[in-house]
N, C-alpha and C positions, 0 to 999 in steps of 0.2 A: 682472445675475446670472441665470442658468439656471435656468430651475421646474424643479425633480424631478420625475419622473413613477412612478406604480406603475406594475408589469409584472406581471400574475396568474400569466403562463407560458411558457416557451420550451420550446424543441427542438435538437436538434443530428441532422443531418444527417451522418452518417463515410463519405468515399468511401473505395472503392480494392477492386478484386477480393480484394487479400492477406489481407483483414479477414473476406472472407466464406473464402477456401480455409482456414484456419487456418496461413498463414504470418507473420502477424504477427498480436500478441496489441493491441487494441481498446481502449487506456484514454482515449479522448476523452473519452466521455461520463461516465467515474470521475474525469477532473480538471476538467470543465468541470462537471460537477455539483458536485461540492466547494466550488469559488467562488462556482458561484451560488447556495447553500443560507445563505454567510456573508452574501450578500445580500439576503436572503428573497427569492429568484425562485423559484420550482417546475420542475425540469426534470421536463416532463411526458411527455416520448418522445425514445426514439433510433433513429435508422434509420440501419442499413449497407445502401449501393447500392454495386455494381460502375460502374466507369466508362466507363461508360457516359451519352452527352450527355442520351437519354430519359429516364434514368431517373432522374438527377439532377435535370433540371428538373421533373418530375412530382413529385418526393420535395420541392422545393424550394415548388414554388405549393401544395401541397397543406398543409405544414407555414404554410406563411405566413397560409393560410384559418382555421388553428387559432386560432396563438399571434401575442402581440406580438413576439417575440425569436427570430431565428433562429440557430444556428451552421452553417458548412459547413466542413467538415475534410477537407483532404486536395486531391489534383488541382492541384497550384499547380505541379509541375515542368516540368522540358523536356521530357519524351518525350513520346508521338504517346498514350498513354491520360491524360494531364494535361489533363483535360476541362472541368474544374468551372468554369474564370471564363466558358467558352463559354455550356454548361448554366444558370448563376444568369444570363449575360445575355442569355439566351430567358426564363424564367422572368420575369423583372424589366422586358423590354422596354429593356432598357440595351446602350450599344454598348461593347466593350472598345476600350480606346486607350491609347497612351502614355502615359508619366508622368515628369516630369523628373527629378524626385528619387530614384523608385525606379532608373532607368536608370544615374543616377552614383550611386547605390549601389552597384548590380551592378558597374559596371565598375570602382568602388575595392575592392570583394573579390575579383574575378580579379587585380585591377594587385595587392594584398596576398599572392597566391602565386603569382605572377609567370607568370599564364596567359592565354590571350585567350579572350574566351566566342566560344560556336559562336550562328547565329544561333536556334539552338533554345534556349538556354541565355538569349540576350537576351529572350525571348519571356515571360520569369519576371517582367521588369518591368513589363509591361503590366494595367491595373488596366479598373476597372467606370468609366462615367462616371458624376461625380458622387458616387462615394463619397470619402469621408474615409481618407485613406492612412498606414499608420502603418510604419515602413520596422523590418526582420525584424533586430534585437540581432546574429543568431548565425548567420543565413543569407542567403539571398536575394531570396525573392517575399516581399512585404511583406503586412500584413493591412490587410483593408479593411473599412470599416462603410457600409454603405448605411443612406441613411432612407428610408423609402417611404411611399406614403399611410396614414392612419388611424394615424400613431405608430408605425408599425412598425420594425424595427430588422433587420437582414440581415450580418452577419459573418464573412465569408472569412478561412479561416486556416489557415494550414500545416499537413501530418498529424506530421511529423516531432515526436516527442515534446520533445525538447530546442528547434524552434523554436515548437511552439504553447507548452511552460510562457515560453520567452522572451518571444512576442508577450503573453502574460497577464499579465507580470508588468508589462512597458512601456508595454503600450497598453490593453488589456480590465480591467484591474481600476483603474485609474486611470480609466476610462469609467463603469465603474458605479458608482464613489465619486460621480461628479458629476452623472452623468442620474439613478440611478435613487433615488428615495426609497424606501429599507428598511421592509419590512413587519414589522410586528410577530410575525418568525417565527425563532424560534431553536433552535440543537441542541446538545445535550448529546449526548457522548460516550462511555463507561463502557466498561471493559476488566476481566470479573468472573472469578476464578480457581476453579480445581475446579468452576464448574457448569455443566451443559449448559445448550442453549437452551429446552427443553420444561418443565426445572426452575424458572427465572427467570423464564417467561412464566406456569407456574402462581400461582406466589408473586405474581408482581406483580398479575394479575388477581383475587386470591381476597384480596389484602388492601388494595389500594386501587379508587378510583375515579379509571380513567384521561377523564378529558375527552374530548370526543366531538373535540376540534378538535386535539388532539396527536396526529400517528403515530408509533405504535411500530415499530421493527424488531430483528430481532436475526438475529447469524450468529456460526453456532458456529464452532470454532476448535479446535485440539487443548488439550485441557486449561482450554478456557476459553471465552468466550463475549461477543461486544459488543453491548450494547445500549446505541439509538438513542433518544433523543425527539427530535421538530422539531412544533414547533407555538410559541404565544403563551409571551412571558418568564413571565407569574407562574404559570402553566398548571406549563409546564417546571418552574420551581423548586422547585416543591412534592412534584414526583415525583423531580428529585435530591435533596432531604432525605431521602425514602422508601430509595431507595440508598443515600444514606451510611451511615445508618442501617442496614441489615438488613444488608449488606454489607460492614462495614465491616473487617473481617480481609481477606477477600479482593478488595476494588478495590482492582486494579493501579494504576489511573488514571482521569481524564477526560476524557482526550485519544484514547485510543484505540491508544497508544503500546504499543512491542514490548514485552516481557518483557526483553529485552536491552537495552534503550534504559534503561529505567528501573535494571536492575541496574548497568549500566555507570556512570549517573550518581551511582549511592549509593555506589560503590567507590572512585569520584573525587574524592566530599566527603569519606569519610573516608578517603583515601591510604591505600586494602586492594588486592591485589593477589590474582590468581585463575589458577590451572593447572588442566589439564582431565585427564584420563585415562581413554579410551574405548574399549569393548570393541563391541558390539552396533550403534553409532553411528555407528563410524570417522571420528570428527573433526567430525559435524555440529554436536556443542554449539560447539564453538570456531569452527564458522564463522560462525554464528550470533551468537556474542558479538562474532566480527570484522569483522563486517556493519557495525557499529556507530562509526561517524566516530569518532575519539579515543582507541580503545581501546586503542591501545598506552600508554595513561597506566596502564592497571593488568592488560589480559590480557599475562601472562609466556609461556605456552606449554603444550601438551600431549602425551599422549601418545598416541598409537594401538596400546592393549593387546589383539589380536587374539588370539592364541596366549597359552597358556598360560605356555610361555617367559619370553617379553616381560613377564608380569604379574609374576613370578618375579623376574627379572633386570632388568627398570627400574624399578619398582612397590614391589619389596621386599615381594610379598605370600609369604608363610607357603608354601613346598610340599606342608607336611602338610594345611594348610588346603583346600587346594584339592584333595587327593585327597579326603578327607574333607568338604566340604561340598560340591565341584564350583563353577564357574569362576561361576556364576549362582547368588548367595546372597549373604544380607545381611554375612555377614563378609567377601567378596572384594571387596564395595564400599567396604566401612568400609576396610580395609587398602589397595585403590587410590587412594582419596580425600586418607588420610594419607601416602602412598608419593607421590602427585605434590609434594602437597603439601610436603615436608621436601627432595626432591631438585631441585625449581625453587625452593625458599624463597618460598612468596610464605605468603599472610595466610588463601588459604581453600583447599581445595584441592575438585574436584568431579567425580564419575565415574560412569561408570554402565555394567552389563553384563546383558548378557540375552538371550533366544532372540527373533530377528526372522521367524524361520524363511523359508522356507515349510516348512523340515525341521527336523529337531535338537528337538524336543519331545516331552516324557515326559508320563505324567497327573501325576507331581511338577512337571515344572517345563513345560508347557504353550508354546504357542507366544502371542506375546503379554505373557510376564513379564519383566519387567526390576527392578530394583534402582539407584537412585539413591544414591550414598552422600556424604557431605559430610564436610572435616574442617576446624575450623581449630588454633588453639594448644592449643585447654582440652580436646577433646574429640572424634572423631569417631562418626557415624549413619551408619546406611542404611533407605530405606525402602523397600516393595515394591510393585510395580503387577503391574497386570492388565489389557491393554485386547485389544481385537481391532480387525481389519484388515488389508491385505496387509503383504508386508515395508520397504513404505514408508512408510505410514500409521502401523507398530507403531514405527517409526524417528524420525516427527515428532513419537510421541505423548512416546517418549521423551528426546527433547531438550528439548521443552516441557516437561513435568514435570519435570527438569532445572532447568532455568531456573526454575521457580517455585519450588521445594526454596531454592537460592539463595536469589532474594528475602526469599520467609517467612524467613530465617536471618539476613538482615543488616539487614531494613529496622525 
């Protein structure tokens, strides 16, 4: 059987110019962190290099002098800047070569869409000597793990999002079940509603004693705000109590889960059904909710009440109402909310209207306000916000609060 080994820390390495131009958006080191946090590894740094062979091998022995645990991401293809197995084998003093397996790999997923690879395209099978080869699910260049002197660990892997979560799921997190012995370091996850982040760190600070060996994080969100513990089990637990506890009306969760995700699921256990009807948002709540794998078990449909008209004439809202209180107010929400709700039949109905601006604001009704309104069988509300921001920011604030309206109503 295998000793276990601790590992105090790693790195990840992300090539590719696209990472540094802002043409592709960089979530290496947000899903390689993730898995190794459920490991107790510390991912201790992320470096993005262009590909570039210098700068890789430079980026590669320098990170190897740190940590025990390396990752390199990215550079595994067939073009003339697909660098990286060159680069780690300068860095490593290893020669690249052939590989049988990965080879009739390649060639049964061209013979599978019935193409013949070019020989820059065969050059994707070519591996490190000496490493451990573990052939790619969903594409072509396989990943590899070097061992190197002093216990160290070295990891080639695809940039491609879909092939590194495939390679993580087949071959890296089946690795670190069996190499590495798990440190006593765990995280707790918290999804907290209505309060910002500066609010949640006072509170937590001015009434407990956080442990010098547990780190806190927190990152606001519209409408809400998640905080992080990672540090020792009974360390943690003591300060989830503290949450549930103070918090307990408003955690969403401790997963870290959408507002969507969770509403969907409660709508699901009890066979309720949800229509939207959106003025200020133009449909962002319902994409929102349709984000969400399975929802057509209870999202029925909405509407996009832009014009007055439309609120009128598919809504069923009041005319006089809306001369009289104007399109942004508590009763044109209440009468949207009830109006989708009766003409799509479903169980809740939820709507929201408001000035996004950057124009169309009065000192009555300001840019920034919106009105949520809710209805099901027994009764329908509306309630009113106020936040600031541009006309996007005023957009996400109001689909979140949206969605959390919901929740508080059904959970």
């Amino acid at each position: 059987m295998r000793t276990k080994r601790r590992i105090a820390g790693s790195e990840v390495i992300a090539t590719g110019a696209e990472l540094l131009q802002g043409r592709t958006l960089n979530r290496h080191g947000y899903t390689l962190g993730a898995l190794l946090v459920g490991a107790g590894i510390p991912l201790l740094r992320e470096t993005v290099v262009p590909d570039d062979i210098e700068q890789i091998r430079e980026a590669v022995a320098a990170a190897l002098k740190r940590v025990e645990l390396v990752f390199v991401t990215g550079g595994l293809g067939p073009t003339e800047d697909d660098v990286t197995r060159e680069a780690v084998a300068l860095a490593t003093g290893r020669a690249v070569v052939s590989h049988a397996e990965a080879d009739a790999h390649l060639q049964a997923y061209f013979a599978r869409i019935n193409r013949e690879p070019t020989a820059a395209q065969c050059q994707q099978a070519r591996v490190l000597a000496g490493a451990e080869v573990f052939m790619n699910p969903v594409g072509i260049a396989p990943g590899q793990c070097l061992t190197l002197e002093g216990g160290r660990s070295l990891w080639l892997l695809p940039g491609p999002p879909r092939e590194l979560n495939g390679l993580i799921e087949t071959a890296l997190a089946p690795w670190l079940s069996e190499q590495v012995e798990r440190a006593d370091m765990h995280q707790r996850v918290f999804r907290i509603l209505g309060h910002s982040e500066s609010r949640v760190q006072e509170r937590l600070r001015t009434e407990t004693e956080i442990p010098a060996e547990v780190a806190v994080a927190y990152c606001a969100r519209p409408g809400s705000v998640e905080l992080r513990f990672h540090g020792p089990e009974a360390a943690v637990d003591l300060l989830t109590e503290w949450v549930r506890e103070r918090y307990a009306e408003d955690l969403l969760n401790e997963t870290g889960e959408a507002v969507e995700a969770v509403v969907g699921r409660l709508l699901l256990e009890r066979g309720e059904t949800l229509a939207t009807a959106e003025s200020c948002t133009a449909g962002g709540i319902a994409e929102r909710v349709t984000d969400v794998p399975g929802s057509s078990g209870y999202f029925v449909g909405g509407v996009v009440a832009y014009a007055n008209g439309v609120k009128v004439r598919e809504l069923g809202v009041d005319a006089a109402v809306l001369e009289r209180e104007g399109a942004v107010s508590e009763a044109v929400a209440q009468q949207m909310a009830a109006g989708v709700r009766a003409r799509l039949k479903t169980t809740w109905g939820l709507s929201i209207t408001g000035v996004a601006g950057p124009g169309g604001g009065t000192p009555e009704k300001p840019v920034g306000l919106f009105y949520v309104g809710l209805a099901n069988a027994e009764r329908a509300c509306a309630t009113r916000f106020q936040v600031n921001g541009d006309r996007q920011q005023i957009r996400d604030h109001g689909i979140q609060r949206a969605l959390e309206v919901l929740w508080h109503s059904i959970r």
